[in-house]
N, C-alpha and C positions, 0 to 999 in steps of 0.2 A: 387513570388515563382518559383523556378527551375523546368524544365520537370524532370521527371526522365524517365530512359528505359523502367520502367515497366511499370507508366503510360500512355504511348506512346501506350501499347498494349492492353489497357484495355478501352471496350468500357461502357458504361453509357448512358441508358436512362431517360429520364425525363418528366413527366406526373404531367401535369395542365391544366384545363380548364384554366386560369388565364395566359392570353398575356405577362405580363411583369414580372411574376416570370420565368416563361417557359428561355424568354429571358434573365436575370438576370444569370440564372442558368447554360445556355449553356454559355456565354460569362466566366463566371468566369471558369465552369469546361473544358475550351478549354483554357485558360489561364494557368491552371494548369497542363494541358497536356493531359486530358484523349479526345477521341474521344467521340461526342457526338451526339445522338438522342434524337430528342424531337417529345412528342405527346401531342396533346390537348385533347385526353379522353382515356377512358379505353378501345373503338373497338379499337382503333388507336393502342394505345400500344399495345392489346394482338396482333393484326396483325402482328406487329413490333418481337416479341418476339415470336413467330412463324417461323418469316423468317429466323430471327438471331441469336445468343447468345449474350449474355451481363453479362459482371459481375455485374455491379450493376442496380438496379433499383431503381430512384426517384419518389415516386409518392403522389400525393394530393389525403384528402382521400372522399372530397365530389364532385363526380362528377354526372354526369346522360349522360346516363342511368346505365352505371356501376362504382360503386364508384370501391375507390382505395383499399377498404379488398377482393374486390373481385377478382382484378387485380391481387393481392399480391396471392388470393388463386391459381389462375390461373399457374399465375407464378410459383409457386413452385410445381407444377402440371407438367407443361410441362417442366420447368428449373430449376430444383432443387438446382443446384449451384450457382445460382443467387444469390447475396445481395440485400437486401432492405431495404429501408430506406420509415421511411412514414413520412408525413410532412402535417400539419393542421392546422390553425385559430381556429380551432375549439375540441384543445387536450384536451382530462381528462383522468384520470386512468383508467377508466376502457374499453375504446376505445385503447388505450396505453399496458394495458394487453390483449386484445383480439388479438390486432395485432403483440404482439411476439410471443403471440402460435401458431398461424396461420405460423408462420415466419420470420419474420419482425426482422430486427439486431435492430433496431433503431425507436425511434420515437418522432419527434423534431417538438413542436409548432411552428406557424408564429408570430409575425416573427420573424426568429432564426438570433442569428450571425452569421457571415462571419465563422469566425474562429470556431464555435459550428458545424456548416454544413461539414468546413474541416478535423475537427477531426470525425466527424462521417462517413467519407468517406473513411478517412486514416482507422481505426479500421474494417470499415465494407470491405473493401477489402483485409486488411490484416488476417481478421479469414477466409474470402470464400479460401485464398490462406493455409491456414493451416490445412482446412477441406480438403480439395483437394490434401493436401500431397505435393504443389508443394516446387520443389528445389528452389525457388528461397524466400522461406521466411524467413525474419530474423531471427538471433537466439535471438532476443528481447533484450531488456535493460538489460543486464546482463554484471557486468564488474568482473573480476576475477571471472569469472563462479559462485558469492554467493551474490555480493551486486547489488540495484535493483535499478533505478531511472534515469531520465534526468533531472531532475531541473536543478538551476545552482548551487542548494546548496551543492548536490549529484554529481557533476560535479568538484567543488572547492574540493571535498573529493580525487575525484580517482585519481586528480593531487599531490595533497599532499600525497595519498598512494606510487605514483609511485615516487614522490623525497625520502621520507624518507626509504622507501625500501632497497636501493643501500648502506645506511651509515651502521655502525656500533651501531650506539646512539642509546640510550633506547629512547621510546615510551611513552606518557601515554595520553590515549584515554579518555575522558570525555562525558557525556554526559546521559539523563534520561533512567529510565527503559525500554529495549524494544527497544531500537535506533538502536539497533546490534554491540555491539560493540567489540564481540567478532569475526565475520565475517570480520569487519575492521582488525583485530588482523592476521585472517587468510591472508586476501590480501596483509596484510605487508608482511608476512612470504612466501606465492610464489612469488612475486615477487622480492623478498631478493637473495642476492647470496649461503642463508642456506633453501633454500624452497626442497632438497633435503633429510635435515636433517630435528629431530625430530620435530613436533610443539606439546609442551605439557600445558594443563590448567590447573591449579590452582586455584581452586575456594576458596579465601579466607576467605569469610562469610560460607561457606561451612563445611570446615570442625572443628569440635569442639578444641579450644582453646588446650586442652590439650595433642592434636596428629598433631596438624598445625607443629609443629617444628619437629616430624620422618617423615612425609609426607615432609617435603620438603627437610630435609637435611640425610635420613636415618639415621639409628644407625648400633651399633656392636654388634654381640652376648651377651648376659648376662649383657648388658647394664641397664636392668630395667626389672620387671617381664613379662614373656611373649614373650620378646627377643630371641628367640631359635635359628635363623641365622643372620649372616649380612644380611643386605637388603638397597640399595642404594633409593633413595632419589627422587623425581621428577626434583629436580636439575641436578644433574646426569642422568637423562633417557633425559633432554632436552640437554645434551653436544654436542654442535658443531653447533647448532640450535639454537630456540627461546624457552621461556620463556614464558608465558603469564599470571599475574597475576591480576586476575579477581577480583574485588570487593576490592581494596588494601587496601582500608579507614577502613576496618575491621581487620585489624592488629595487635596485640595489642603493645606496647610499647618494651616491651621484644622482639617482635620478629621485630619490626622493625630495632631495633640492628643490630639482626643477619642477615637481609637482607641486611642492611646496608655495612657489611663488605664484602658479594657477591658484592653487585658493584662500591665497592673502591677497593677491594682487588684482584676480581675475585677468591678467594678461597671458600670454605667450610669445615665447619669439622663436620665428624658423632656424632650422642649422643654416650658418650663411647669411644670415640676413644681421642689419645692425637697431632695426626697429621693432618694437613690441606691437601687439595685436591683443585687443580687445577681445575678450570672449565670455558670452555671458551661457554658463552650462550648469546644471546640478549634477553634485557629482554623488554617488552612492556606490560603495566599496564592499568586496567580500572577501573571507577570508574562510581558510579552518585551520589556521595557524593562531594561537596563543599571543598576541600582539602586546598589550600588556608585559606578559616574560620578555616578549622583544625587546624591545625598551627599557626594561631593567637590563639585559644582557649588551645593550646600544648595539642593536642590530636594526633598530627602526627609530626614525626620530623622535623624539616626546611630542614636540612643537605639531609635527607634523599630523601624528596620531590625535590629541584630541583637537586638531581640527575638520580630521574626516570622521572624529565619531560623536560630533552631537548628540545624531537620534541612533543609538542601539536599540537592532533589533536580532536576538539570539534564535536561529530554525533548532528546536527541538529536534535531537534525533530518533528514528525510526521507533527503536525499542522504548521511547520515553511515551511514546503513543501510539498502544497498539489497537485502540479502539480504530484506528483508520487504518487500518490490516487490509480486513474483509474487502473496506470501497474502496481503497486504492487495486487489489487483486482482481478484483469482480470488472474495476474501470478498464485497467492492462487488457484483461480477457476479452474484454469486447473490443478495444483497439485490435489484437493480433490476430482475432479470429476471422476481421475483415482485412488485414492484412492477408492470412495466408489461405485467404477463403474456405473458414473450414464450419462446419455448423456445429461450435463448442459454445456451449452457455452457461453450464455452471463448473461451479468447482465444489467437489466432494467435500461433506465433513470432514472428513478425515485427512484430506490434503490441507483442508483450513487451517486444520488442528495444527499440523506441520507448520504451517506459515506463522501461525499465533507463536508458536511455541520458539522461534528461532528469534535470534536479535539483532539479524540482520546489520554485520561489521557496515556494509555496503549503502544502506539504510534504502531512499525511496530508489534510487537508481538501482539496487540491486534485485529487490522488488521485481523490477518493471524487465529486468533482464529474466529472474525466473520465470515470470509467469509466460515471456517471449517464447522460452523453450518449451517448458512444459504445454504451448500452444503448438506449437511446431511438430514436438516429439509426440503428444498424442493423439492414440488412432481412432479413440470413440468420443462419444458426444460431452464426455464429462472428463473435466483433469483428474486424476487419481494419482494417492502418493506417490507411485514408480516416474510418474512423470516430473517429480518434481527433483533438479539438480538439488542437491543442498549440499556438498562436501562439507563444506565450512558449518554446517550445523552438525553434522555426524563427527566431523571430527571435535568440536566443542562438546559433545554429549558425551562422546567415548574416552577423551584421556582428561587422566584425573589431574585435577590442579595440583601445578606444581612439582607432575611429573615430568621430566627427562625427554624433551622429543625423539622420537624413534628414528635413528639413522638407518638409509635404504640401503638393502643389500644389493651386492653388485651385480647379481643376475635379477634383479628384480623381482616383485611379487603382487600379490592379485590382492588391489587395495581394496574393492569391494566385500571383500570373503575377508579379511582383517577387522574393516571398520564393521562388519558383519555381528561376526562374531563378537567383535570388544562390545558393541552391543547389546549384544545374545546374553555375556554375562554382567554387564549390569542392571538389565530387567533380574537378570535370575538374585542375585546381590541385593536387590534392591525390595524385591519378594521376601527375601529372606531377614531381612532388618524392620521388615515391616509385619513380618509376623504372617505373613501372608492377606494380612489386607489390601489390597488391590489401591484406592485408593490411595493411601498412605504410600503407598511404594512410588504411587504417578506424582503426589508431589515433593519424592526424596530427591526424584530426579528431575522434578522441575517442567516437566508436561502434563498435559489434561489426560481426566481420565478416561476417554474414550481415545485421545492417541496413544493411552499407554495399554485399553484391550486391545487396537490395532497389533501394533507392535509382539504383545504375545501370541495373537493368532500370526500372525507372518513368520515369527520365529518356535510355532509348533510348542510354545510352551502351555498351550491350554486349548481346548477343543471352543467352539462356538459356542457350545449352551455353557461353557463356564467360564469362558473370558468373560 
């Protein structure tokens, strides 16, 4: 891994009784670049952190005479700007929640990854440098100022944004509900040599069948009842610019005609009118309908299809990159914590866990809905799993493929204490097939294994020191 400048200037202590984590710790984060202090107890540190500043702080949380929440109290006492990070053999939830209210950015069982440790180091210096207003912090994963991500899936997109930009040729963007595919639309369009001119939507599931054809191509006076001016066209108000027709698989037959002749013809003509009009627009199309099947089923024209899909370009869904989990969650939270003025900055491990581990039917729009609530609904400075809606993950978790849906009885029942429980015994199930291996049981059932010690301490199946 490269120094970089900043790391060069940013110092890190680290706190263990334990000789060869201490060491382990300093060799890697001296490798990475950051300047490092170590201490083997809690007088040690707070002496440390007294003399000095430090941006972050590593520490173990069972020491003597002073453990590491106490360290963490301290610290935030004398050094408020400090990060911290707490790190244990001995994590469970509710050790985990005491130490982000206290403070604490982070909090990573032993023993953690390489890569788990570095991501928690990158994040936790890059919020202390955002709380602190300084100049020098990114303006985050944001490309054409609207779409979010580093995967490489999201990576493969902003290359193909930036080639098909430049051309002339229609667009059509594929891809499930929620993917954004109308931000993709927009990226095309500033980057385009027409990003000066109009970019207008068309939402073609939208609007009702029998006014899709004056919305798009306007009429002329007394053309049909209610007609009492000319009035131009969404066509026309996109002249010289882009087009973007939204949800196209919704079309109907009729009017894919008359779109048809827009991009053979480049013309149009009003309801009413006996003259065509010139219209020069790029048009760029979305869809999450299957269009291809279309067209074998002659539900959409052939002719008309590959001449809206020149440039394909497919938005990967949610679950296909979850590497952009974390930045899209972290992004939402800071939109709605200024929305609903609340001073929430991070999101617990544990709740991450949750978010990682779900595959979100809904994908980025769904996302951006939970993290709204779980902003909303909670009361301290850090989201924790209770705040997090997921029905639709718990019910995915709890009934087993290809069982039978549970019809509601008619006096109703308490869905929480159901899906509760259905979960209660597949951890136990799952413990049980795994021999009792812990691990092995978190991935029978397809979560990490720190949300699957969460999970046994919330449902009493295992105390703290043996989750």
């Amino acid at each position: 891994m490269m120094k970089s400048q900043q790391a060069e200037t940013e110092k890190i202590l680290v706190v263990d009784d334990e000789k060869s984590m201490r060491e382990f710790l300093e060799i890697m984060l001296q490798k990475d670049g950051y300047q490092v202090i170590c201490a083997e107890g809690g007088e040690e540190a707070l002496a440390a952190i007294r003399r000095e500043k430090f941006e972050l702080l590593i520490t173990d949380i069972r020491m003597k005479p002073i453990d590491g929440l106490e360290v963490l109290r301290q610290c935030k006492a004398i050094s408020p700007s400090t990060a911290v990070i707490i790190i244990s053999a001995y994590a469970s939830a509710e050790t985990a929640v005491v130490a982000m209210k206290e403070g604490a950015y982070d909090y990573l069982p032993k023993p953690f990854k390489i890569d788990e440790m570095r991501t928690a180091i990158t994040n936790a210096l890059l919020s202390r440098r955002e709380e602190d207003g300084s100049d020098d912090v990114r303006e985050g994963p944001l490309h054409f100022g609207c779409l979010i991500g580093d995967s490489n899936a999201m990576r493969k997109i902003y290359e193909l944004i930036k080639r098909v930009a430049v051309t002339r040729s229609n667009v059509l963007i594929t891809g499930e509900s929620g993917t954004g595919k109308e931000l993709v639309a927009k990226a095309i369009h500033r980057e385009s040599p027409r990003h000066e001119l109009p970019f207008v939507v068309v939402n073609c599931g939208g609007v009702p069948e029998s006014l899709i054809e004056s919305e798009l191509f306007g009429y002329k006076k007394g053309s049909f009842t209610g007609a009492t001016a000319n009035r131009k066209g969404l066509v026309e108000a996109a002249q010289g610019g882009t087009l973007f027709l939204d949800e196209i698989g919704e079309l109907s037959p009729a009017l894919q005609v008359k779109l048809l002749r827009l991009v053979q013809e480049k013309t149009i003509r009003q309801i009413g009118d006996t003259e065509d009009i010139a219209v020069d627009v790029r048009i760029v199309s979305a869809t999450n309908q299957n269009l291809e099947q279309m067209v074998i089923d002659k539900n959409f024209r052939e002719d008309l299809y590959y001449r809206l899909n020149v440039l394909p370009i497919r938005i990967p869904p949610l679950r296909e990159r979850r590497e952009d989990i974390p930045l899209l969650a972290q992004y939402y939270m800071s939109k709605f914590r200024k929305n609903f003025n609340k001073d929430i900055r991070k999101i617990s491990s544990y709740a991450m866990d949750i978010l990682n581990d779900y595959d979100f039917p809904g994908n980025v729009r769904e996302l951006e809905h939970i993290i709204e609530r779980g902003v909303a609904m909670e009361s301290s400075s850090i989201i924790l799993p209770d705040s997090l809606t997921l029905s639709t993950y718990r019910r995915a978790q709890t009934q087993a493929p290809g069982s039978a849906p549970m019809t509601l009885p008619l006096r109703g029942f308490d869905l929480d204490q159901y899906l509760g429980d259905a979960e209660k015994k597949l951890l136990q199930q799952a413990l049980q097939q795994a021999q009792g291996v812990k691990l092995k049981a978190a991935e029978l059932l397809g979560i990490s294994f720190r949300s699957f010690r969460y999970r046994l301490i919330k449902y009493e199946l295992a105390s703290e020191d043996d989750a």
